[in-house]
C-alpha positions in Angstrom: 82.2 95.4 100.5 82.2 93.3 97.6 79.2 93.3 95.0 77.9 90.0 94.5 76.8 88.5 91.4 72.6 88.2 90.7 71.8 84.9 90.0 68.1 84.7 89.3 65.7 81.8 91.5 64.9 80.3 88.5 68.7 79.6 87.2 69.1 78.6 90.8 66.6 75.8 90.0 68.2 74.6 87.1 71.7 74.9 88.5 70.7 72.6 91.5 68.8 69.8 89.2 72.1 69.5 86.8 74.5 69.2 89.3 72.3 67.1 91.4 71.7 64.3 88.3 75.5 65.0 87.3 76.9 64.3 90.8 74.1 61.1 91.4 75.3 59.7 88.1 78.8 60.2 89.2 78.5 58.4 92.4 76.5 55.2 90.5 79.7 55.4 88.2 81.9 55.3 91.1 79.7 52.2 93.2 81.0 53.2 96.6 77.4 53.2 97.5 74.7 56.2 97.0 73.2 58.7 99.5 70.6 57.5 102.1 67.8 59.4 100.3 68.0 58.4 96.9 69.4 54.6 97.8 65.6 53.3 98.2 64.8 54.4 94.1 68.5 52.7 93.0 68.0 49.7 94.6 64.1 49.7 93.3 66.0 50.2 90.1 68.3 47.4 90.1 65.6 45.0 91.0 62.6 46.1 88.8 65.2 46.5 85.8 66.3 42.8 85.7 62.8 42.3 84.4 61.7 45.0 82.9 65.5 46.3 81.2 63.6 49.6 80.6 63.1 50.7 83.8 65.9 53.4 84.8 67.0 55.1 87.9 65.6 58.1 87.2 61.9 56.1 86.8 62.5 54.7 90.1 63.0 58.3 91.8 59.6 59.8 90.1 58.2 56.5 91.2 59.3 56.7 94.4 58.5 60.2 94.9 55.2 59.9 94.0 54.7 57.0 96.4 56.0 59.9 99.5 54.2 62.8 98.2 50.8 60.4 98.1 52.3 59.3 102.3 52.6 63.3 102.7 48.8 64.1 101.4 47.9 61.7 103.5 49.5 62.9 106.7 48.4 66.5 105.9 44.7 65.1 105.1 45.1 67.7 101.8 46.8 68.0 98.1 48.7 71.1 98.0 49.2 72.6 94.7 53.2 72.4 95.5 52.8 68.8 96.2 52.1 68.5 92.2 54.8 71.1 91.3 57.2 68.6 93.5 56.2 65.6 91.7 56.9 68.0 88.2 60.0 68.5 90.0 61.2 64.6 90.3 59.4 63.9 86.6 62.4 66.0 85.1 65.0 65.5 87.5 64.6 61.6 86.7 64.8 62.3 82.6 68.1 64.5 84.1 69.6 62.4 85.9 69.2 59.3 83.0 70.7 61.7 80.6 73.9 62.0 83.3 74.2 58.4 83.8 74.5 58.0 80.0 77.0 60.2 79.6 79.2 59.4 82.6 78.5 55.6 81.6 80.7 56.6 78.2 83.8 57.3 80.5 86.4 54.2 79.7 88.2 54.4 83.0 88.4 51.5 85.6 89.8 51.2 88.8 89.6 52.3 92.2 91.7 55.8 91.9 88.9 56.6 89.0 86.5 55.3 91.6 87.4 57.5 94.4 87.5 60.8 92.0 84.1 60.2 90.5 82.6 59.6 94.1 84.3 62.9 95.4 82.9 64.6 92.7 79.6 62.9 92.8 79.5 64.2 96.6 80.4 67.7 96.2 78.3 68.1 93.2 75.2 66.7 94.9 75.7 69.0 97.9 76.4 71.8 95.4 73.2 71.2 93.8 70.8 70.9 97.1 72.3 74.0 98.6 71.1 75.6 95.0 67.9 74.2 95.3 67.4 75.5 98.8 67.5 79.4 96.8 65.0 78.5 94.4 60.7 79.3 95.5 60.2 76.4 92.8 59.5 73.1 94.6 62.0 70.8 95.8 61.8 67.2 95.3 59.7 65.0 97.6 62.2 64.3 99.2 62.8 68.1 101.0 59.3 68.4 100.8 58.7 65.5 103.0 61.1 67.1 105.8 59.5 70.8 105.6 56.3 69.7 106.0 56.1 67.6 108.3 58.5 69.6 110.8 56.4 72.9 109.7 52.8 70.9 110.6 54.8 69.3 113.8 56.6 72.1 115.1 59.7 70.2 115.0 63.4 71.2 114.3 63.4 71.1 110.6 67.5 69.2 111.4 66.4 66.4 113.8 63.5 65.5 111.0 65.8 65.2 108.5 68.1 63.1 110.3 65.5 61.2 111.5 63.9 60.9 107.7 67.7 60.0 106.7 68.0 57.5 109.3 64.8 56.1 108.2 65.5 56.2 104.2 68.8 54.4 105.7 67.1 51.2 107.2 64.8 51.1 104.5 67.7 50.6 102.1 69.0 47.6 104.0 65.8 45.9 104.4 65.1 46.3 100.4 69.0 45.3 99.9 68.4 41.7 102.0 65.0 41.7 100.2 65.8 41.8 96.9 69.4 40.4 96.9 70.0 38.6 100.3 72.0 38.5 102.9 75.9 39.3 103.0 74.8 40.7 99.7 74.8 44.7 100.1 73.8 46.9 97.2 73.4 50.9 97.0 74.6 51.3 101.0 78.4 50.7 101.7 81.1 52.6 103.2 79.8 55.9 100.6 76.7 56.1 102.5 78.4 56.8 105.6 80.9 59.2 104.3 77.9 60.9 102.8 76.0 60.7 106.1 78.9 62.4 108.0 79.5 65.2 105.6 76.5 66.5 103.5 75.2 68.2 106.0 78.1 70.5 106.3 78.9 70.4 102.7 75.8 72.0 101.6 75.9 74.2 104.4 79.6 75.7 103.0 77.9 75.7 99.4 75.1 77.6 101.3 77.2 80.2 102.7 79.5 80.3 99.9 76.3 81.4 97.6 75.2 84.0 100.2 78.5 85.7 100.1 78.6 86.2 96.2 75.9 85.8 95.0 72.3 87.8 95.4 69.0 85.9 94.5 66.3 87.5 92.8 63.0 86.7 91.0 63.4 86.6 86.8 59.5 85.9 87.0 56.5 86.5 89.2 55.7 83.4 90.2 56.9 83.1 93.4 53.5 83.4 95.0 51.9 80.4 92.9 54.4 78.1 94.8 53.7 79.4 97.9 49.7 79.0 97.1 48.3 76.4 99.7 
């Protein structure tokens, strides 16, 4: 049998984070649409910014985020301590993910062929970098968290409460879209969002399996049990 590769939680961590900004950023670039989850922050972005110019897509997903994890107290009736480390979490994934858009921004190419290649990257590297995050202790974004929790406190199938928070995070994203720009006028959900629908569930779950068979997970520090602290 083949030896796999040790690839400590915490690298894990900051493997998923990069290549989750890097492949968000990609898929802005490209404007074929974003993912259901993160559409609600870009569109937030897109309206807030046009009058306060400041105000970047990565702001609008710690905003956002802090806005659910607030929803999730609130449904738990208590503040766990890896509610906070999830809003940490989405405070440096946002600073991430505006350093990504910068840099992809400086890319000269037009055109739809440059269009489709940055949103096939932007999908695989986004799945890349969940299925990373799911082999880290460190707390996930709000958005995860949202998902466990509630299907942990609910004894529900953790897959039909994501689908159902996707679905959700979907119709939100075309209420705010009519909202903020009106109708006929879509903006962050087009025909991306259903390609990413249909295949980032079994994306991530061939990252997944793909990290499993080479790579082994282990613990650089012992802090493991500080996350898992109620």
């Amino acid at each position: 049998m083949k030896r796999r590769m040790i690839c400590f939680s915490e690298a894990a961590y900051v493997f998923g984070m990069i290549l989750l900004a890097l492949g968000t950023a990609f898929m802005e670039k490209a404007d074929f649409g974003m993912s259901m989850v993160v559409a609600p922050a870009y569109l937030l972005h897109l309206k807030i910014s046009q009058y306060i110019p400041g105000f970047t897509f990565g702001m609008a997903e710690y905003v956002l985020q802090a806005v659910l994890i607030f929803c999730l107290s609130v449904i738990m009736r208590r503040l766990k301590k890896g509610y906070l480390f999830s809003f940490v979490t989405a405070v440096l994934y946002g600073f991430i993910l505006d350093f990504c858009i910068s840099l992809v921004n400086l890319m000269p190419f037009t055109g739809i062929p440059f269009r489709v290649i940055c949103f096939a990257l932007g999908m695989i590297m986004c799945t890349a970098g969940v299925a990373f995050l799911f082999h880290t202790y460190i707390s996930p974004e709000a958005y995860e968290l949202f998902v466990k929790e509630i299907s942990e406190k609910y004894h529900l199938e953790i897959g039909r409460v994501k689908t159902f928070y996707d679905l959700t995070s979907c119709l939100i994203s075309v209420l705010l879209s009519f909202l903020f720009f009106g109708f006929g006028h879509f903006e962050a959900v087009k025909a991306g969002t259903f390609v990413c629908a249909l295949l980032n569930g079994w994306l991530i779950a061939q990252f997944s399996g793909l990290y499993d068979r080479t790579l082994e997970f282990r613990d650089a520090l012992p802090y493991r049990r500080v996350f898992e602290q109620e």
